[in-house]
N, C-alpha and C positions, 0 to 999 in steps of 0.2 A: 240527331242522326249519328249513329256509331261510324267510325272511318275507323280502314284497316290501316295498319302499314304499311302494306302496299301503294293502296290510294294516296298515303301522306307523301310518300316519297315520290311517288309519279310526279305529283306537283311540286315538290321542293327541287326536285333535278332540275329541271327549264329553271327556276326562281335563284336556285344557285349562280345559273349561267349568266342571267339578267342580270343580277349582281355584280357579276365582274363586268360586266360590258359598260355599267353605270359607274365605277369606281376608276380613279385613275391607276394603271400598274405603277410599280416602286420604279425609284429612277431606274436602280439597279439590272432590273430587267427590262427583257424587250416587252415592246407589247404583244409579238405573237408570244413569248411564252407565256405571258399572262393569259390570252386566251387559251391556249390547251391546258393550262394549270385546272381553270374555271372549266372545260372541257371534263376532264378528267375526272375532276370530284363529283361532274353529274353522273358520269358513267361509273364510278366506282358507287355512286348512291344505289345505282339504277340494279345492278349485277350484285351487291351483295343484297338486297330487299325483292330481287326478282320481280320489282316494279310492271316491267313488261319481261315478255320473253328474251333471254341473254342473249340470242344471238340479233336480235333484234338493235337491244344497246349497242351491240358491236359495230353497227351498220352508222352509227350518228358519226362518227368524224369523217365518212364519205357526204355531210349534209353540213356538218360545223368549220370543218378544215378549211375549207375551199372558202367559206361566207363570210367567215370570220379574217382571212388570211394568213390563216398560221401555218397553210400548206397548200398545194396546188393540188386539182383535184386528180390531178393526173400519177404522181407521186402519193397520194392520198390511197387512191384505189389500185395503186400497184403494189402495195404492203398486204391486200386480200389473195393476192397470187404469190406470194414469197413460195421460196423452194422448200421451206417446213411443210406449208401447207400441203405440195402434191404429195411428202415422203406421208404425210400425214395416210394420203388418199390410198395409195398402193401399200399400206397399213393394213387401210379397213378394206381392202380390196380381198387380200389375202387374210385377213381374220373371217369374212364372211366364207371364202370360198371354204375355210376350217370345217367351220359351224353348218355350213349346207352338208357337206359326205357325212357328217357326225365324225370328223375324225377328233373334233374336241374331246368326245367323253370319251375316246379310248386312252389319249392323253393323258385326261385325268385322273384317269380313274388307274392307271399306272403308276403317276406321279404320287398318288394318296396309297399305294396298296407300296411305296418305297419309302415315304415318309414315316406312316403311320396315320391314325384316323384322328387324333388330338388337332383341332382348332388353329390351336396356336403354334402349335408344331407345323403346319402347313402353311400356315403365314410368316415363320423363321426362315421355312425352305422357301420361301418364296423373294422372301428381302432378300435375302444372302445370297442366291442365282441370280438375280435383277442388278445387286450390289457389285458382283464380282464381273458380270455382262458389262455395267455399265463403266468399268474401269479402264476398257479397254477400246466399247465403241460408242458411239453417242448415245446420251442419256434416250433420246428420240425411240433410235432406232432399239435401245432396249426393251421401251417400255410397249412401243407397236411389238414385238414381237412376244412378249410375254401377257401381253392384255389377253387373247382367245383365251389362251392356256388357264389363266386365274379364273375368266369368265363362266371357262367348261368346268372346274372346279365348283364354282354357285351355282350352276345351274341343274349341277351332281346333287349337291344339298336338297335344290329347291325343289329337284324332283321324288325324294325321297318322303313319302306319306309320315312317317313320325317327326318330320322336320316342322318343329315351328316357327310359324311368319316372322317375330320379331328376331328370333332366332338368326334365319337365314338374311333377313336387313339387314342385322348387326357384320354379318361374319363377311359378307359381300361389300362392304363399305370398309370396312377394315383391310380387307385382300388388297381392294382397289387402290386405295390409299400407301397401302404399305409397300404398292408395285412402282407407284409415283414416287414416294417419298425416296425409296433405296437406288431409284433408279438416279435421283440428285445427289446421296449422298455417295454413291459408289463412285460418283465420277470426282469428286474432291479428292481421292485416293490418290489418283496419279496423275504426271503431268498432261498427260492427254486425253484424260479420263471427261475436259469439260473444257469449251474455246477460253473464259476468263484464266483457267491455268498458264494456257500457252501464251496468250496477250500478256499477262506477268513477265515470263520467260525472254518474249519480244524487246517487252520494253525495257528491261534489266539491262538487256543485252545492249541496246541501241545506244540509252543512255551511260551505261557504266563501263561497257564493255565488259561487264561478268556471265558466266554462263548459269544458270538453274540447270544442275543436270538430272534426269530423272530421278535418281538416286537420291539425291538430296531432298528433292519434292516430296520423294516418297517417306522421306524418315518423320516429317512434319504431316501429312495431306491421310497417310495409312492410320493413324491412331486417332486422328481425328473421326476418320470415317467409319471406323471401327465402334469405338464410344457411340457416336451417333446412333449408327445401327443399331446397337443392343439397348440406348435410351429409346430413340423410338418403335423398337420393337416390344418393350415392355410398356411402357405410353399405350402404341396403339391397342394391345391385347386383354389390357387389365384395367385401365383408365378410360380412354376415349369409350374403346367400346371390350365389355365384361365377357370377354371367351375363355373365362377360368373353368375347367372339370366342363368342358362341353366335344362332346367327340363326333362324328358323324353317325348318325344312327346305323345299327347293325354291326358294326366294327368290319374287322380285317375280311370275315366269312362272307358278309353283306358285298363287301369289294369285289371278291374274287368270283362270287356266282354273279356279276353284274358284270365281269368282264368276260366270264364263259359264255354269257347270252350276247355278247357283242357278235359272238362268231370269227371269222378267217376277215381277216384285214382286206377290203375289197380293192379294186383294183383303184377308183377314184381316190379313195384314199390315199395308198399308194402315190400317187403322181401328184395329190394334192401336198403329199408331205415332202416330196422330191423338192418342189418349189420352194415350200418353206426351206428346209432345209440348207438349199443352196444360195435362198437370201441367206438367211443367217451368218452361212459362213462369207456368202461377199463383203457382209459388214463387217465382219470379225476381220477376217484378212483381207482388208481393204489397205491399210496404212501401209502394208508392210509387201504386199502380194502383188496385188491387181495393181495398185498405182503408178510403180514404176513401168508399168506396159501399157495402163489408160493412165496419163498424170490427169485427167478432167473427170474421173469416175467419181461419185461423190454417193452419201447415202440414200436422197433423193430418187439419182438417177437408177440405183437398185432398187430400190420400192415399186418406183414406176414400171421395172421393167418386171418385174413378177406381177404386179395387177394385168400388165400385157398378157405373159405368157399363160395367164388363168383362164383368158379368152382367145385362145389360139389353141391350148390342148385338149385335145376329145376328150369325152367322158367314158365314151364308151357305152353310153346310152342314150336309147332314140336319138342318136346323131347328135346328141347334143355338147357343146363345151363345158369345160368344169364352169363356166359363171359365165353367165346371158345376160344381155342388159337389161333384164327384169329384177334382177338380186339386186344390183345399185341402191334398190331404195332402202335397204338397209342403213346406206355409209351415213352416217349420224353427219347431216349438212349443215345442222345448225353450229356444231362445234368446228366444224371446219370456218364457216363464218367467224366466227368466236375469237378464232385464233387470229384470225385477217384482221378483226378491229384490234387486238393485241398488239400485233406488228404496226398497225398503222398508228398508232397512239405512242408504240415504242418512236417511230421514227419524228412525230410530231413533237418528242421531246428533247430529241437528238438535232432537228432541224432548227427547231425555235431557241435555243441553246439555254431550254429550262433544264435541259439537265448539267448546262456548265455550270447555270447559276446555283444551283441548288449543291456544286460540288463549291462553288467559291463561297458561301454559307458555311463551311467548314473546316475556311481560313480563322474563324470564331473559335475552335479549338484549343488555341495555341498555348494559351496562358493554362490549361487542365492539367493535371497530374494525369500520367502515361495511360496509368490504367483508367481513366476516367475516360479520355480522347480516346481511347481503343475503343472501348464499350460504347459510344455514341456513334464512332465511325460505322460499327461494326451495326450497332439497329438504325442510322440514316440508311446504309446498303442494302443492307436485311428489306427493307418495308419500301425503298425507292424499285427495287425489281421487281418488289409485286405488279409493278403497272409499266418497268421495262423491261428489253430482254434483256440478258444477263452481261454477254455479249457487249451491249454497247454501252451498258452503266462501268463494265472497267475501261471498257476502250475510252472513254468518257474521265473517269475519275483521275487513271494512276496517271495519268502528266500532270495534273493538279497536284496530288497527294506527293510525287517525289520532289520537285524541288522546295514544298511546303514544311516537309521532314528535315531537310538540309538546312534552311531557316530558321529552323528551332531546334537545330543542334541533335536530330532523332536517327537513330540510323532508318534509312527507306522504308525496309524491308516490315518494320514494324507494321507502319499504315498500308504498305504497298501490298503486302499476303493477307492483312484484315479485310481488307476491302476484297479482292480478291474471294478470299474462302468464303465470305459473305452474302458474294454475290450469286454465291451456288446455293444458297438457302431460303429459298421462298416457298413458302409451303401454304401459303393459304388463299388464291386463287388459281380457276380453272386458267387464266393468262400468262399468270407468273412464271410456270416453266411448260416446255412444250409435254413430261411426262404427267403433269396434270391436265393438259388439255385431254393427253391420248385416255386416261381411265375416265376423266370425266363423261367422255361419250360412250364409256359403256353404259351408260342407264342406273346405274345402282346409286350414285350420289348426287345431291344438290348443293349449291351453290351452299347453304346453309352448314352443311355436314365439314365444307374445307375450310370454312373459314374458323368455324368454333372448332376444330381438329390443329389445324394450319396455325392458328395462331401462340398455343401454346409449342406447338415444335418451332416455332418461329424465337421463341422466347428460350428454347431449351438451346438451340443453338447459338445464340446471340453468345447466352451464358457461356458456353463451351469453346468458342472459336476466341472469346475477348479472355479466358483465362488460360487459353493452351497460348495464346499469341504474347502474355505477358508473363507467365512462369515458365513455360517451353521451349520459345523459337530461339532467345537468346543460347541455349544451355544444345538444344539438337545442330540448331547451325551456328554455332560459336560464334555469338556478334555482341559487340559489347552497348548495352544499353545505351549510356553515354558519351560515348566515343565514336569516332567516323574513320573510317577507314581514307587513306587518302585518296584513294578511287571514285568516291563520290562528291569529289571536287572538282 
């Protein structure tokens, strides 16, 4: 009898878990982290072989947590309601309500008759707006509002008769990808570009009483993000997936009589694009704007409030609202799910304090030559976020990492921005950042497509953060390798 992969793995996830339940944990650790470790590896088995359905997997630590004791079930299934998850919601509230007036393809078909009809030219403009978005407001809230926009762009393609099927796969997984991926790396740019930056800044502060001033951020965090973006924009376009000498069928004239059959911009339109619009800018000038008059205004709380206002403004037709609670079944529920068991798994590893252990594992360092300890710190980071949020893996790490530094004689700064800039780079599950949850539930990619994609940007960055952090940070922010300032005493 032939057995798929699927099947093997079905049954080795449970036989994983039994395993540890049979084994004693190291003294080291606690026994709850031993169970979410064993926890985890089933669900990383299950979600990269799509054993069962993913949102499915995501659903076991609301069945393991609680049985096992690594978590109460109460605390357990309050990480499926985290506040990513509603900004998530008022996301897809407003991308549907796009895609129902068709204001998507006027969009697109705008944004392609500005770029040009080149492939790859469209996936450049599309990193580099998502890149430059995400610099200044959450990677989240970038990549929800840029998802429609890519979406109407593929679905331009796919409706175009000379377009072929592998064709249009190829070029839709690529967008997707490349909306997620810029939307991480745009926010390593500046200091408030992603929450690990400002936890850096916090705890610099706390501990040394030095300040990270943007500026400074910027002179290290800009060139990094920079590189990145044009590696993984050649990556995705020529490697992953082959969008050499591929243009949209018809060219510029194809464009232009596609947007004269659009016609006069109807009125839903209009007010569908008002909403957009004025999310956009609350997230944009939210820091700086809105805050000091709401200090409780958060990204979230504007997501949710435009899925409101979508069912509260007329349409102007047959009485009806721009979006009835009939549309809802579009909001891709399962990755909403997805992201709950994400949260919940992050906080299981925060609670059981497998992720302290997993940072005091890296007291093992010590004795490596600099650039060796970078390079390991920097892929422990890299591949430990894949399975938490990013978030709690520095709030987690840099208390360990800076008096660990001063021990061995290292200035802080070394391990404390490695780990840091690290921790913004996971690229190879729909979990690891919340802008691969948001493209994952556009439909166009599987779990298979980010990990063999993810894995190698996973690898390009490691590369790049562990040699800009060892020939660079010294030389941009004047710190002497071997030397301590008396500050960090």
């Amino acid at each position: 009898m032939h057995l798929s992969l699927k099947t093997i793995a079905g049954f080795l996830g449970p036989v994983i878990f039994i395993g540890f339940q049979a084994i004693d944990h190291p003294p080291s650790m606690t026994v709850q982290a031993w169970h979410v470790l064993g926890i985890t590896l089933w669900m990383a088995l299950w979600w990269v072989t799509e054993a069962v359905p993913i949102a499915i997997t995501a659903l076991l630590p609301i069945v393991l947590f609680p049985l096992t004791g690594a978590l109460s079930i109460g605390a357990t299934t309050a990480s499926y309601g985290d506040k990513f998850v509603f900004l998530y919601l008022g996301g897809f509230l407003l991308a549907i309500a796009i895609e129902k007036w068709n204001l998507h393809r006027r969009i697109a078909l705008n944004i392609i008759n500005l770029i040009g009809t080149d492939l790859k030219l469209i996936v450049l403009g599309f990193m580099v707006a998502t890149a430059f978005l995400s610099m200044w407001i959450s990677n989240t809230a970038t990549s929800v509002m840029m998802l429609p926009i890519g979406a109407a762009i593929i679905s331009q393609l796919q409706d175009d008769p000379e377009t072929r099927r592998n064709e249009n796969a190829i070029f839709g997984k690529a967008l997707m990808l490349g909306i997620a991926y810029s939307a991480s790396i745009g926010g390593i740019a500046t200091l408030i570009g992603t929450p690990p930056n400002l936890v850096l800044a916090g705890m610099v502060q706390k501990l040394y009483q030095i300040e990270i001033s943007f500026l400074q951020w910027l002179k290290i965090g800009l060139p990094i993000s920079i590189f990145l973006l044009v590696v993984c924009w050649k990556y995705l376009t020529t490697f992953a997936f082959d969008l050499r000498n591929t243009v949209l069928p018809g060219g510029k004239a194809e464009i232009q009589k596609l947007l004269l059959s659009l016609g006069k911009t109807s009125k839903q339109e209009k007010r569908v694009l008002a909403v957009f619009i004025l999310t956009a800018l609350a997230w944009i000038t939210r820091s700086f704007l809105l805050q000091p008059i709401l200090p409780f205004l958060d990204d979230t709380i504007i997501a949710v409030t435009a899925g409101i206002l979508l069912f509260l403004i007329p349409s102007g037709k047959n009485g009806n609202r721009l979006l009835v609670w009939e549309d809802t079944v579009k909001i891709p529920w399962g990755i909403i799910i997805l992201f709950g068991g994400g949260m919940a798994l992050a906080k299981g590893f925060e609670e059981s304090a497998l992720a302290v252990w997993i940072g005091e594992q890296l007291t093992a360092l010590e004795h490596l030559p600099l650039i060796l300890m970078v390079f390991i710190l920097v892929a422990a980071v890299n591949f430990l976020t894949e399975v938490t949020s990013n978030l709690a893996t520095t709030a987690m790490l840099l208390p360990i990492l800076a008096p660990m530094a001063i021990a061995m004689n290292i200035h802080p700064y070394f391990l404390l921005v490695a780990a840091t800039l690290a921790a913004s780079c996971a690229f190879m599950l729909p979990v690891a950042t919340p802008p691969n949850a948001v493209v994952f539930g556009s439909g166009h990619l599987e779990i298979k497509d980010m990990v063999r994609t993810g894995i190698w940007m996973n690898v390009f960055s490691i590369l790049i953060i562990t040699l800009v952090i060892y020939f660079l940070l010294p030389v941009l922010w004047e710190i002497q390798v071997d030397t301590l300032p008396h500050q960090f005493f």
